[in-house]
N, C-alpha and C positions, 0 to 999 in steps of 0.2 A: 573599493568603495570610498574613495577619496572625497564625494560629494556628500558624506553625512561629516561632517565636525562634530557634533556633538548632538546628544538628547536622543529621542526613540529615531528608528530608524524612519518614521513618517508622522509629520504633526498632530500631537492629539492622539498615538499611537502608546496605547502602555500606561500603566500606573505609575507614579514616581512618589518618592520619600524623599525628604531631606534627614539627611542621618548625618551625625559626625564622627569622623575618620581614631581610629585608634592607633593609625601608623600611617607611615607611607600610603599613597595610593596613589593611579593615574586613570586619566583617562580609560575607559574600554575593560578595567580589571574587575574579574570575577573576584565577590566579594562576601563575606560568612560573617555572622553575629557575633559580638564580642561584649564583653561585659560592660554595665555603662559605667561614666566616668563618676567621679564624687559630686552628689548633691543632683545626678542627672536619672531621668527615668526611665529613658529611652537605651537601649543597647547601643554599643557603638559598631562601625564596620572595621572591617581588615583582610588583608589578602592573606591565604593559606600555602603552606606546600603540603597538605594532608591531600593527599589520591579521596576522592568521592568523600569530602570531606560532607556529613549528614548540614553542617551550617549553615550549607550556602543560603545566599540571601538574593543576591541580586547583580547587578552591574554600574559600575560608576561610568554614569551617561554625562555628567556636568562637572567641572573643576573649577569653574567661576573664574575661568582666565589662568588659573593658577597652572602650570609645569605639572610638577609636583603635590601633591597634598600634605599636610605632615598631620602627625596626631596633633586634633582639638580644631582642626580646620571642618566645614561645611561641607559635604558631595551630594551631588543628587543622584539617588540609583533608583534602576528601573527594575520593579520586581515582575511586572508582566510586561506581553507584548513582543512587537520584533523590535530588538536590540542587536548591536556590535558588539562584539566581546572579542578580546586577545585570546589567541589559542598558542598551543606550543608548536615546534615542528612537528610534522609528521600527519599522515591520511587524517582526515575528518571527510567522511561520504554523506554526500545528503541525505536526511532522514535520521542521520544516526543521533543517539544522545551525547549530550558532553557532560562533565561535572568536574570540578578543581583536580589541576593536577599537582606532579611534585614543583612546577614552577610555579613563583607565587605571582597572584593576580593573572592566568593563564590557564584557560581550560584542557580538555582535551577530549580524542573519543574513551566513549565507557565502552570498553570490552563486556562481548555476553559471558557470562556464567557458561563452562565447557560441566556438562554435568557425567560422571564416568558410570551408565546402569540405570540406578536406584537414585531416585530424589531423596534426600535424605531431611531433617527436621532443621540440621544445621546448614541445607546446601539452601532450603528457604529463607532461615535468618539470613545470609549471605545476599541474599537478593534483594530481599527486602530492605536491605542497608543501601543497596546498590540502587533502590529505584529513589528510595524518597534522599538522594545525594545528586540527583541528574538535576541541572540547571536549566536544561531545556532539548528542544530537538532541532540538528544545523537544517536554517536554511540554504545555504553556500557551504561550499566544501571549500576545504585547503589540501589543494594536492602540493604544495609547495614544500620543498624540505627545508624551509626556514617558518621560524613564528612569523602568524600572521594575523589577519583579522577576517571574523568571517559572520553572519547574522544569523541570530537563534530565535528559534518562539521562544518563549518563555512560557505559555500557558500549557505546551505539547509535552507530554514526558511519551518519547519512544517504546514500545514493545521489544525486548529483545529477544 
């Protein structure tokens, strides 16, 4: 997908925020709420290595030219819509959901809930962490055994 640079995956495509960075960030990186800075209202963004982390927020679609972001820098992130987003190695099948993995700024697929019998009270808590943590549902797979980039709704949370 070389031909999107930047911003939603189609013009006028998606919501966007301007939020500022509480660390590093790049292009394409899955990104979660973070406290705001002093004197600020607004929450700042940051990439996780928390697996289904509940924060996620959104995707940094705009770096203003910038490489790099660093904390107190500008990003624009796309909270709906289809967006690009960096995933890790490894299978992402379309349809499937993603949500933060242990790589920071890097999605991944969400494995379903294997339930052994009996649904239990705590195999619900467990999902219900697991739904409202999905970032969205892939449109593009990565079957490549390297990180790569691949397109999500953002408005879809998959069925597992």
């Amino acid at each position: 997908m070389p031909n999107i640079a930047k911003g939603p995956v189609a013009a006028g495509e998606g919501d966007l925020v301007g939020m500022i960075a509480a660390g590093a960030v790049k292009l394409w990186d899955a990104v979660i709420v973070d406290a705001a800075g002093s004197g600020e209202v607004l929450p700042r963004v940051k990439t996780t290595t928390t697996v289904d982390d509940r924060l996620i927020f959104g995707i940094v679609v705009d770096t203003f030219n910038l490489d790099t972001i660093a904390a107190g820098n500008l990003v624009l992130i796309q909270i709906n819509g289809l967006s690009k987003v960096s995933t890790t190695a490894g299978a992402v099948t379309l349809g499937q959901g993603v949500s933060t993995s242990a790589t920071a700024g890097q999605v991944a697929a969400q494995a379903a809930i294997a339930h052994a019998g009996t649904y239990s009270a705590a195999d619900a808590d467990i999902q219900e962490k697991k739904q409202n943590a999905v970032l969205g549902m892939a449109l593009t797979p990565n079957t490549s055994t390297a990180a790569d980039t691949i397109v999500v709704d953002l408005n879809r949370t998959p069925s597992n």
